[in-house]
Backbone bond lengths (Angstrom), bond angles and torsions (degrees), N, CA, C in turn:
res aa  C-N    CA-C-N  psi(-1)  N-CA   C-N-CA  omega(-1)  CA-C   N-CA-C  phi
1 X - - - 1.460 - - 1.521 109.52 -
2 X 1.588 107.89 121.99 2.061 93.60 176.57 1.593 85.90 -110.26
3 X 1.422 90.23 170.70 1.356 124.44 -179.76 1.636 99.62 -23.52
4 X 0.963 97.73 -89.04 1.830 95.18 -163.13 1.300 121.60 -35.63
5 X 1.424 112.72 -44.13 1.487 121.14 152.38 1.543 142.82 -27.32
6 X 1.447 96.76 -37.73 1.210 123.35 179.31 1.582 116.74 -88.59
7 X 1.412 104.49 -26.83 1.469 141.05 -171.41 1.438 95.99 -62.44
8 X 1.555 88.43 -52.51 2.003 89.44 -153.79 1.480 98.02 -103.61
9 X 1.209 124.06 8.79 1.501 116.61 179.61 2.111 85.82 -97.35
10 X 1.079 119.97 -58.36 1.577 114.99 -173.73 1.898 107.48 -38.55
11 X 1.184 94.89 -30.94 1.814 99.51 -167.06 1.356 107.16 -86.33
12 X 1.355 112.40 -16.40 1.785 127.88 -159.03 2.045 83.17 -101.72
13 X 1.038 116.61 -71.60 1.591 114.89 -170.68 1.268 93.01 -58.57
14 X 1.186 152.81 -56.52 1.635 131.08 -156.64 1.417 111.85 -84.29
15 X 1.300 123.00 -29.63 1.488 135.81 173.61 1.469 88.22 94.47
16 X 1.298 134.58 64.67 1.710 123.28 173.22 1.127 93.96 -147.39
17 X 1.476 117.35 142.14 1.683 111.18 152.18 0.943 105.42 -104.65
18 X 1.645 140.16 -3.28 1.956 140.72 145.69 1.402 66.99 93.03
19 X 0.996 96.62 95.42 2.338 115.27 144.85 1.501 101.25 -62.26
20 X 1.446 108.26 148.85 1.257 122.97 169.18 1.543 115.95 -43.62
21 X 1.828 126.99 153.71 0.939 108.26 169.96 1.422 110.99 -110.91
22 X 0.980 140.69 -132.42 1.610 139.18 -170.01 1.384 94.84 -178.47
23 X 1.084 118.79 131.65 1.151 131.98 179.31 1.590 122.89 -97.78
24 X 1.375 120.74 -164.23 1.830 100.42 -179.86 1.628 91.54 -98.66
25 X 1.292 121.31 -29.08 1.206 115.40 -155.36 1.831 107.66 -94.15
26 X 1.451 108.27 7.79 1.686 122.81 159.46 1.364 95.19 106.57
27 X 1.743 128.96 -11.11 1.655 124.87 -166.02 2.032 85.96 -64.61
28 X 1.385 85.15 157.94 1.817 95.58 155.98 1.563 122.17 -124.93
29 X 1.540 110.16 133.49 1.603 100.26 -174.69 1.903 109.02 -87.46
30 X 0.787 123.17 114.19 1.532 114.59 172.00 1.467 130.80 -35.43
31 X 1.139 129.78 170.68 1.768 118.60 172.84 1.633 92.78 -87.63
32 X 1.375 133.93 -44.09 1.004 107.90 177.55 1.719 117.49 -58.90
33 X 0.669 114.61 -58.16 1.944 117.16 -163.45 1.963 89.44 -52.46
34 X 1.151 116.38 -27.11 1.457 104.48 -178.99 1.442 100.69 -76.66
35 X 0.888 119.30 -35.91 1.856 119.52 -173.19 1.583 100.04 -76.32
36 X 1.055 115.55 -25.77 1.636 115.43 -177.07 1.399 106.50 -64.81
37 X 1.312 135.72 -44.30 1.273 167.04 -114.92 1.952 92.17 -117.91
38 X 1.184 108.55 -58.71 1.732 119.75 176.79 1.604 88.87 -41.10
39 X 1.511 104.00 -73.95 1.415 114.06 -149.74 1.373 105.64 -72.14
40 X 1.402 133.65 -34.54 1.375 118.12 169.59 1.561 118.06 -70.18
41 X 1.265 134.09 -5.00 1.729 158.20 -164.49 1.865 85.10 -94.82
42 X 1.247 116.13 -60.90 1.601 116.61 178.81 1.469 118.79 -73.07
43 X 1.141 104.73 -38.29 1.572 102.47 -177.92 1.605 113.86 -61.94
44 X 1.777 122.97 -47.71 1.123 122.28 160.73 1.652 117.25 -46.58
45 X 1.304 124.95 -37.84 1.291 128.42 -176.37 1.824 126.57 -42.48
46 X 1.943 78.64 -55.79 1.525 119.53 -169.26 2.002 102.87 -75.06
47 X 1.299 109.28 -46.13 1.504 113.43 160.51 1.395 125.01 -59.04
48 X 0.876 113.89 -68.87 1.974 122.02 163.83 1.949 99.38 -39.58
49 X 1.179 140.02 -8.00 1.257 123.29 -141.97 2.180 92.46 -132.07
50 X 1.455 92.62 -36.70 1.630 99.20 -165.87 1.658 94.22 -135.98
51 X 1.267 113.88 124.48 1.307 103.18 176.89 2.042 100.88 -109.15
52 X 1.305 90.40 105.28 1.185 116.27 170.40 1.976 117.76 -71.69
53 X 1.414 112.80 131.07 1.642 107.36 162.26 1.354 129.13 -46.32
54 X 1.280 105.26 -3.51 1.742 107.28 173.36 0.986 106.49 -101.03
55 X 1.230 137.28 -1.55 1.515 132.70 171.09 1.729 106.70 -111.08
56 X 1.304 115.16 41.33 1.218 120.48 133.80 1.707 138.03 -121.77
57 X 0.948 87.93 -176.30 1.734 110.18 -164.60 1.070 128.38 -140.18
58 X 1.843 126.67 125.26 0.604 119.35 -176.96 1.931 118.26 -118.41
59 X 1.234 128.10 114.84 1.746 104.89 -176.27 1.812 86.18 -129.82
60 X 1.783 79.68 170.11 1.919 99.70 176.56 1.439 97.67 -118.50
61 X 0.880 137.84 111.48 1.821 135.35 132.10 1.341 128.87 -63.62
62 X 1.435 96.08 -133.13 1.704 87.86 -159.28 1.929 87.22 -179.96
63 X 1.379 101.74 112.98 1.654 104.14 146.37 1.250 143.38 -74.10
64 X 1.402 134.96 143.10 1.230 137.94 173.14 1.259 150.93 -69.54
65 X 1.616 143.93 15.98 1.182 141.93 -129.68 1.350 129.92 -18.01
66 X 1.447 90.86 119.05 1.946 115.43 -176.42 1.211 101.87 56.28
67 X 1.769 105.23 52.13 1.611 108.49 153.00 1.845 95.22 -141.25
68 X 1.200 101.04 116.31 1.665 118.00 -172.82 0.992 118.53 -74.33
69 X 2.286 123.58 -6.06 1.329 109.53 164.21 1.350 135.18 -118.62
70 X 1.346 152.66 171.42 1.130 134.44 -163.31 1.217 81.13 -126.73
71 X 1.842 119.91 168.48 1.792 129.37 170.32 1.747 91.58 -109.47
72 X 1.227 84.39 146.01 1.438 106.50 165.82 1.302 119.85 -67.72
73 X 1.338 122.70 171.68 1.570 121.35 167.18 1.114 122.62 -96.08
74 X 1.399 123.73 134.06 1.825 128.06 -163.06 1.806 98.22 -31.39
75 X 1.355 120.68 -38.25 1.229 107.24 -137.92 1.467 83.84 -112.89
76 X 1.082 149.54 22.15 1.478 143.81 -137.17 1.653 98.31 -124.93
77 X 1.871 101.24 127.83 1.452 102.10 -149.81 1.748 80.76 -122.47
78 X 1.238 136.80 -50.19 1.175 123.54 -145.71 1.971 87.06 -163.53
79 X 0.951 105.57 146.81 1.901 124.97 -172.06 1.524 93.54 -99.90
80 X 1.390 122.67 125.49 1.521 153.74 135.82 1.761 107.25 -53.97
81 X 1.326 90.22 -72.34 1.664 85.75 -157.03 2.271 85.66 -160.53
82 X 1.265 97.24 141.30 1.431 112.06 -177.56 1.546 104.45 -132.00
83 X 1.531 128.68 117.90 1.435 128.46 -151.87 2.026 95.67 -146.00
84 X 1.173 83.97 130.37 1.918 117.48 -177.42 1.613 99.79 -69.22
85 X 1.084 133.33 120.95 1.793 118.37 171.87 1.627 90.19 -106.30
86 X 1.549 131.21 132.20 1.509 115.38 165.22 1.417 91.19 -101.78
87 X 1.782 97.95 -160.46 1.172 105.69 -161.69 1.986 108.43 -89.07
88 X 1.043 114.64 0.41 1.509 106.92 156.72 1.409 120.74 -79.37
89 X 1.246 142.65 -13.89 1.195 160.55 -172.86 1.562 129.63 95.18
90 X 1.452 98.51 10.70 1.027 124.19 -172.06 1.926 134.03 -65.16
91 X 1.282 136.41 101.65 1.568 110.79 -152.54 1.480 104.27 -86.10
92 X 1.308 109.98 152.26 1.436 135.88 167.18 1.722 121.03 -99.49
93 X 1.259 124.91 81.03 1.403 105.04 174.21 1.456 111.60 -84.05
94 X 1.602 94.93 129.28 1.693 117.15 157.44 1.082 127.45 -59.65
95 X 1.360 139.89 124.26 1.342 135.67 139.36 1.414 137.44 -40.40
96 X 1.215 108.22 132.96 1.219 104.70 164.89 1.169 155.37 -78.27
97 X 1.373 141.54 74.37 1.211 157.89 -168.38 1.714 126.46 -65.87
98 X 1.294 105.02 171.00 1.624 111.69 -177.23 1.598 83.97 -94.52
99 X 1.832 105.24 176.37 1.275 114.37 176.50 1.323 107.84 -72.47
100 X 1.091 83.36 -59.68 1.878 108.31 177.39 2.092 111.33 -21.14
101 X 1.270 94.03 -59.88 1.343 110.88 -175.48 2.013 110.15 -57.16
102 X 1.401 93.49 -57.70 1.522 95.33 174.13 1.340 122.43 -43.89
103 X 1.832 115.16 -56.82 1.175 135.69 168.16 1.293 119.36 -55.06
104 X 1.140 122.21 -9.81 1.758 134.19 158.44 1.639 115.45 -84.20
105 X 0.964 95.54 -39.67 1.843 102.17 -156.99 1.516 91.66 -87.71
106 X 1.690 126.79 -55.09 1.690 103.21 165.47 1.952 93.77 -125.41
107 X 1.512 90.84 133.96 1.410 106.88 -166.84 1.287 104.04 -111.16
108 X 1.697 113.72 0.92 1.675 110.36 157.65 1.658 111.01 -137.88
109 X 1.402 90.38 152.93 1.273 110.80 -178.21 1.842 123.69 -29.90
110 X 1.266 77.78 -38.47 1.908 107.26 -172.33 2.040 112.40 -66.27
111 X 1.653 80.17 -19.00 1.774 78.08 -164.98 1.563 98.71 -78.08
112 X 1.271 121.50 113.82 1.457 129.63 -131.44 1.470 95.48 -147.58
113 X 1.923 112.45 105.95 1.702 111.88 165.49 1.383 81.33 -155.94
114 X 1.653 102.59 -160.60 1.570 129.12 -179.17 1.455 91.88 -88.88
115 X 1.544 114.76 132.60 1.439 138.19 -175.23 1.434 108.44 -45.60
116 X 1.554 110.60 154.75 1.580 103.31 170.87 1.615 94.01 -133.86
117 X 0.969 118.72 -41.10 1.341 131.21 -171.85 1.215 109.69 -120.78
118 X 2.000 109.94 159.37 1.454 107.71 -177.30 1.880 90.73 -150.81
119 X 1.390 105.40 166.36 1.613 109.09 167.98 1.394 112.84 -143.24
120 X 1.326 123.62 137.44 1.525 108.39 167.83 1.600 118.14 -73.65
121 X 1.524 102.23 120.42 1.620 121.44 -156.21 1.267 97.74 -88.35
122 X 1.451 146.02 -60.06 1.420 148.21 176.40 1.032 120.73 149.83
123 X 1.174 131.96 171.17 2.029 132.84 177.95 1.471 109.05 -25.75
124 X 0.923 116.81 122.19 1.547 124.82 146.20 1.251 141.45 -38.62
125 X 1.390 127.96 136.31 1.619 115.98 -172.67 1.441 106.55 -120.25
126 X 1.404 110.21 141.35 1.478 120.21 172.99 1.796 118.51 -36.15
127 X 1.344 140.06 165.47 1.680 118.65 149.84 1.162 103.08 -102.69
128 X 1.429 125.48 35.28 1.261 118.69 -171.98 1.691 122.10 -88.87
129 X 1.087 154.68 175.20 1.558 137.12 -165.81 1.309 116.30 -58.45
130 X 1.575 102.70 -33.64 1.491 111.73 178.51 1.171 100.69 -120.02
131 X 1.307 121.45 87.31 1.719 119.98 159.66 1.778 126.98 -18.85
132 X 1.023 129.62 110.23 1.334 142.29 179.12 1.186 116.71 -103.32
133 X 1.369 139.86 118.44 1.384 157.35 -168.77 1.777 95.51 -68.01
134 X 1.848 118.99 122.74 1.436 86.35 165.06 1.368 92.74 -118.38
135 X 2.156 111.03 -154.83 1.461 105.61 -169.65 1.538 114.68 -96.20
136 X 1.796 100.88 15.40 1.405 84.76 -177.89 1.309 120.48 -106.51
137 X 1.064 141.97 148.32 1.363 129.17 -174.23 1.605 118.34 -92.33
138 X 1.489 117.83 -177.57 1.308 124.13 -167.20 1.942 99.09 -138.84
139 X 1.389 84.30 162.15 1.840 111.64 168.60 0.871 112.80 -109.69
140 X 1.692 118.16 139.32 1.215 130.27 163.40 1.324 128.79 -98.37
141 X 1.180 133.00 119.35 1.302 122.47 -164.23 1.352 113.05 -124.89
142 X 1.694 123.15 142.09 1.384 145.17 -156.63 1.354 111.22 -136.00
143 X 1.046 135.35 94.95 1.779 108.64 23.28 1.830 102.11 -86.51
144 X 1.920 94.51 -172.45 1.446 80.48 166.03 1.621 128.20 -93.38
145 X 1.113 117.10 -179.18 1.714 114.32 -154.89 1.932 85.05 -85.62
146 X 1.554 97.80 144.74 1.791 111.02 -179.57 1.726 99.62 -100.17
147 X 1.369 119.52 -6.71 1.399 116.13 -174.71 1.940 113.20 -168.26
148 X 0.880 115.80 -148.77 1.423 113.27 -173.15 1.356 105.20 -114.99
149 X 1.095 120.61 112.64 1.417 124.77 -177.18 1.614 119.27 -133.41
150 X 1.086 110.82 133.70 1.955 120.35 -158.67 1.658 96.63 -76.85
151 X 1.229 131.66 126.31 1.074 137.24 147.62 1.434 131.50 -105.79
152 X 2.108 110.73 157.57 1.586 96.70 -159.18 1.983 67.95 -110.15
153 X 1.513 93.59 144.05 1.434 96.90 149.85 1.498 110.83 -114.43
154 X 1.420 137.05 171.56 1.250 149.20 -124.81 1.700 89.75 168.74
155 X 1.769 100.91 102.93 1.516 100.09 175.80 1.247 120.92 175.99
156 X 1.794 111.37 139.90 1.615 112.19 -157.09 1.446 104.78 -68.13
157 X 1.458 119.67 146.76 1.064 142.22 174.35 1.721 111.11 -137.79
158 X 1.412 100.65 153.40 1.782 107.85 171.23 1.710 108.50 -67.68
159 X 1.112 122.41 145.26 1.573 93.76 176.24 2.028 86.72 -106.84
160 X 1.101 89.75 -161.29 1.775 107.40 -171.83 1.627 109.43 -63.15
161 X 1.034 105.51 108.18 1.628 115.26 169.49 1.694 101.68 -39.52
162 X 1.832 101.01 131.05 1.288 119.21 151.89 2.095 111.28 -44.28
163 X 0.925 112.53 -26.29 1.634 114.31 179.51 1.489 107.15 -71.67
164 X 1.350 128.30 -32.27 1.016 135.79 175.12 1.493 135.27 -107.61
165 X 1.221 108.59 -18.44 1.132 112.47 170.04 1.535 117.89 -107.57
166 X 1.257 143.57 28.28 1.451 134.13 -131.94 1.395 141.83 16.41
167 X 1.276 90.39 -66.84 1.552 113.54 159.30 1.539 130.51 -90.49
168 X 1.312 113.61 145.35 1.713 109.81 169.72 1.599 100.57 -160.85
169 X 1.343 90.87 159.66 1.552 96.91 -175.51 1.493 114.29 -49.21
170 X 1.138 136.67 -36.42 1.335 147.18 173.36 1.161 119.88 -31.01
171 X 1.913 97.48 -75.17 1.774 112.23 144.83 0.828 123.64 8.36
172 X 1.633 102.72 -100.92 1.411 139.38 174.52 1.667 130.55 -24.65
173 X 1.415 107.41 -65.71 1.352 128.99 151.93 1.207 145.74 -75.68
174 X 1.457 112.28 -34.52 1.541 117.17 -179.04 1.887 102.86 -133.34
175 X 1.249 93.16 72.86 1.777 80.29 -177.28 1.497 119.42 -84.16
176 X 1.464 108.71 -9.25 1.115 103.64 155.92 1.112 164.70 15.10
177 X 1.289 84.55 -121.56 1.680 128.67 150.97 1.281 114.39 -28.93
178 X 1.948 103.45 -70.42 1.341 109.11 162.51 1.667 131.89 -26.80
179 X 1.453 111.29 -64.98 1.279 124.50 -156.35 1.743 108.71 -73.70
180 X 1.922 110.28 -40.83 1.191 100.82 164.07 1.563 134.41 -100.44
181 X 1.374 105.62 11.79 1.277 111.50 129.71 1.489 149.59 -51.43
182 X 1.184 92.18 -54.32 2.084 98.69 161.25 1.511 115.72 -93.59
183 X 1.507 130.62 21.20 0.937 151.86 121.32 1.686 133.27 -32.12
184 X 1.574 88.61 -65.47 1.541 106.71 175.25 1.990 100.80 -80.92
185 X 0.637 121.68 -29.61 1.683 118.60 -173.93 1.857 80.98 -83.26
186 X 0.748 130.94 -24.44 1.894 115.80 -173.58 1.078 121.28 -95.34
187 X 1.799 118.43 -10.06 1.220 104.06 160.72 1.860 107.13 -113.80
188 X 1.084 114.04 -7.40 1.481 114.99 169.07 1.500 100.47 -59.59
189 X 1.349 120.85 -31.91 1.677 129.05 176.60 1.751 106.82 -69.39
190 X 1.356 119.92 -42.88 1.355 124.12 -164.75 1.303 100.56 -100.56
191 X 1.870 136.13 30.92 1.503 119.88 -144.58 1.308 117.69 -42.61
192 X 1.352 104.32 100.61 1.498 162.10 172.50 1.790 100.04 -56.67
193 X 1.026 105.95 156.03 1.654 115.46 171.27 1.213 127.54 -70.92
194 X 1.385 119.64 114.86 1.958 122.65 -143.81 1.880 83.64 -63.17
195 X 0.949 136.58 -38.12 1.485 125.87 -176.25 1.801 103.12 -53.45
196 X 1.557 126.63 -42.30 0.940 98.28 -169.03 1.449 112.97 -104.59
197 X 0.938 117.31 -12.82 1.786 119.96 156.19 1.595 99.53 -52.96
198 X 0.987 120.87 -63.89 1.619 105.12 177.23 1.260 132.29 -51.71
199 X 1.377 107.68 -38.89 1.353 115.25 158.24 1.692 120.49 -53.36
200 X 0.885 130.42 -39.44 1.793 122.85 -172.50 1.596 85.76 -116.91
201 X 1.204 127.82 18.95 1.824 105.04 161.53 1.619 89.69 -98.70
202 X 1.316 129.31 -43.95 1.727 135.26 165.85 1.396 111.89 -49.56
203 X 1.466 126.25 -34.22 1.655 122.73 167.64 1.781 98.15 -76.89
204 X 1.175 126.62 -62.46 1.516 120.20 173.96 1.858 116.20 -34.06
205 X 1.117 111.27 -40.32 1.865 110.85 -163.08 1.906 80.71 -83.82
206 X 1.323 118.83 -51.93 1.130 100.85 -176.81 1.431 128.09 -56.17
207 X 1.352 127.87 -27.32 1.449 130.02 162.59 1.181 114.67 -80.72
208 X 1.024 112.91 -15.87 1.900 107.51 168.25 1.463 114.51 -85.02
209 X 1.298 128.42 -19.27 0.998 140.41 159.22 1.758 130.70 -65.30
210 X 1.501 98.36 -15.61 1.701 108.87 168.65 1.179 91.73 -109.88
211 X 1.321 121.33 -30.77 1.910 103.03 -173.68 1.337 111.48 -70.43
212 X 1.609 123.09 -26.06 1.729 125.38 176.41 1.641 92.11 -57.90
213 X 1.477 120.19 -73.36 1.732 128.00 -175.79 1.355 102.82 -2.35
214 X 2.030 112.22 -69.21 1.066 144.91 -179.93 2.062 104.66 -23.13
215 X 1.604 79.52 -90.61 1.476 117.25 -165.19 1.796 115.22 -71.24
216 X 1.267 94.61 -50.10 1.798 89.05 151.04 1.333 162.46 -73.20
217 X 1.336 86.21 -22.20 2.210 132.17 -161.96 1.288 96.13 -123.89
218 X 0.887 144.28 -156.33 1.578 150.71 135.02 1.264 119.84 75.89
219 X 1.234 107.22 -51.65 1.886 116.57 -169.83 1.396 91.98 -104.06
220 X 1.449 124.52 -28.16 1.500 116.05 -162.21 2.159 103.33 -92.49
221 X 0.902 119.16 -12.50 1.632 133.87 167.88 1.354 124.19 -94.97
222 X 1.209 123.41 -164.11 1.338 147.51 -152.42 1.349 150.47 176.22
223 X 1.316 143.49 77.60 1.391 123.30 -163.72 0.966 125.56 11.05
224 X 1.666 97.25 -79.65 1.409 131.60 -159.38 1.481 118.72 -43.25
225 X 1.877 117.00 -44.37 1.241 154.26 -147.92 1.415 112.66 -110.30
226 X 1.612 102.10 -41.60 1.770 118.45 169.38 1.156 129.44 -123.98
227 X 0.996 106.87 25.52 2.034 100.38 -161.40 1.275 110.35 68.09
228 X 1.352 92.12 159.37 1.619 115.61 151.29 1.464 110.78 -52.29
229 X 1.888 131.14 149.71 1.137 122.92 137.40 1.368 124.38 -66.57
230 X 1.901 112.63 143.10 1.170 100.50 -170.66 1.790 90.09 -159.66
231 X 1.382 87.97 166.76 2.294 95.38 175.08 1.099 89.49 -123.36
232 X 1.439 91.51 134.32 1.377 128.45 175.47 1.850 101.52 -65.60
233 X 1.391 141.03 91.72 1.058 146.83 172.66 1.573 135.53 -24.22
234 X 1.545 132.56 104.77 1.222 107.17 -165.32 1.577 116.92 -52.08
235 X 1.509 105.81 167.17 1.597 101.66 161.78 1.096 127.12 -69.81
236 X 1.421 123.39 153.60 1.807 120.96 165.50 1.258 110.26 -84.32
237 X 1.386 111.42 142.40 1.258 131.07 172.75 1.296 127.46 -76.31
238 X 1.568 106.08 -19.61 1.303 118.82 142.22 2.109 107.20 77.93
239 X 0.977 114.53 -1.33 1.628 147.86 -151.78 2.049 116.52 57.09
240 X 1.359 102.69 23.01 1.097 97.73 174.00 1.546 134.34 -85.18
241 X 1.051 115.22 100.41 1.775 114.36 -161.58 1.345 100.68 -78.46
C-alpha cells in the first residue's frame, strides 16, 4: 500500500475528506496535513508496539582519548547493542550501566583503558560560550577511552514515515496494521460512534497481533533452532461418549 493508497482508503472507510480547520490564530490546517497526522499518530504506535528489523540501525563512530562521552545519533531512540572495536579488530561489547554506577567505579577522569561499560548520560551541550542544551543525546562510557577506538552502535530508530517517503516496508508488508491504525486515530479525531471506534481499534489489536507473530516470533527463529510451527491436534473422540 503507498501513501496515496492509504490516503484514499482512510477518507473512503470514514466517509470524510476532513475540511480544513481554522485555527484561533487565523492559520488553516489542510485535510491532508490532518490525515498525515492519523498516520504518523499510528505509525509511532505500531513501532513502540512490534519491534520489527526495519527499525534497526546500524552506524560506526569513533572515540576520543580521555573524553568519556560518545553523541548519539540524530535519530537514535533506544540501544540494541553498543560494541568496543580494538586495534586487532576484535569486538568488545559494553554493558549497560546506570550513571551512578560508572561515576562510582572510575570517579576520575584519569581512570583511563578500553571501555567496558556505557550509560545513556543525556542531551548534549554546545562548546559554545554559552552552552545550549540540544535534542540529541550522549553515552557515557566506563572506563574512560586511553585512545581512539571505532565503535559499532546497534539501535532502534523510527525509520521514514510512509507520509514522506511513499513507500515503506510497513506499506509493503503489513498494511494493515497501518491502515487500521490511522483509522482508530481518525475517528478518535472525528468522535466517531463508540461502536465504530471499537470496531477498527478490535480490527487494529487484531493486526497487531499477527504483526508481533511477524516481528517478534517469526523473524526472530528458525526451523533449524525451533521447530517447525505447528497445532497441537485436537483429540479423537474415537466414538466414546
Amino acid at each position: 500500500m503507498t501513501y496515496n493508497e492509504l490516503l484514499a482508503a482512510i477518507q473512503s472507510y470514514t466517509e470524510n475528506q476532513f475540511p480544513p480547520t481554522y485555527l484561533a490564530d487565523g492559520s488553516t490546517v489542510s485535510p491532508t496535513t490532518q490525515i498525515n497526522t492519523f498516520i504518523k499518530q499510528a505509525e509511532q504506535r505500531i513501532f513502540n508496539s512490534v519491534q520489527f528489523p526495519s527499525l534497526r540501525k546500524n552506524v560506526v563512530g569513533a572515540t576520543a582519548p580521555a573524553n568519556k562521552y560518545l553523541s548519539c545519533p540524530d535519530d537514535f531512540l533506544a540501544t540494541y547493542s553498543l560494541a568496543v572495536i580494538d586495534g586487532t579488530g576484535s569486538y568488545e561489547y559494553l554493558l549497560n550501566k546506570d550513571v551512578n554506577f560508572i561515576r562510582q567505579a572510575y570517579p576520575q577522569p584519569t581512570d583511563t583503558a578500553i571501555p567496558k561499560y556505557y550509560a545513556l548520560f543525556g542531551p548534549t551541550t554546545t562548546n559554545s560560550g554559552t552552552p545550549v542544551i540540544t535534542n540529541e543525546l550522549s553515552f557515557i562510557l566506563g572506563p574512560t577511552p586511553d585512545a581512539a577506538y571505532s565503535v559499532e552502535l546497534h539501535y532502534f530508530y523510527y525509520p521514514q514515515s510512509i507520509v514522506t517517503a511513499n513507500t515503506t516496508w510497513l506499506g509493503d508488508n503489513f498494511d494493515t496494521v497501518l491502515l487500521y491504525g490511522s483509522l482508530v486515530e481518525a475517528y478518535t479525531f472525528m468522535k466517531g460512534e463508540q461502536d465504530m471506534i471499537a470496531l477498527y481499534d478490535g480490527k487494529y489489536k487484531e493486526a497487531l497481533a499477527l504483526a508481533k507473530r511477524l516481528g517478534d516470533g517469526l523473524e526472530r527463529s528458525d526451523a533449524y533452532r525451533s521447530g517447525q510451527a505447528r497445532v497441537t491436534p485436537l483429540p479423537q473422540n474415537n466414538g466414546v461418549q
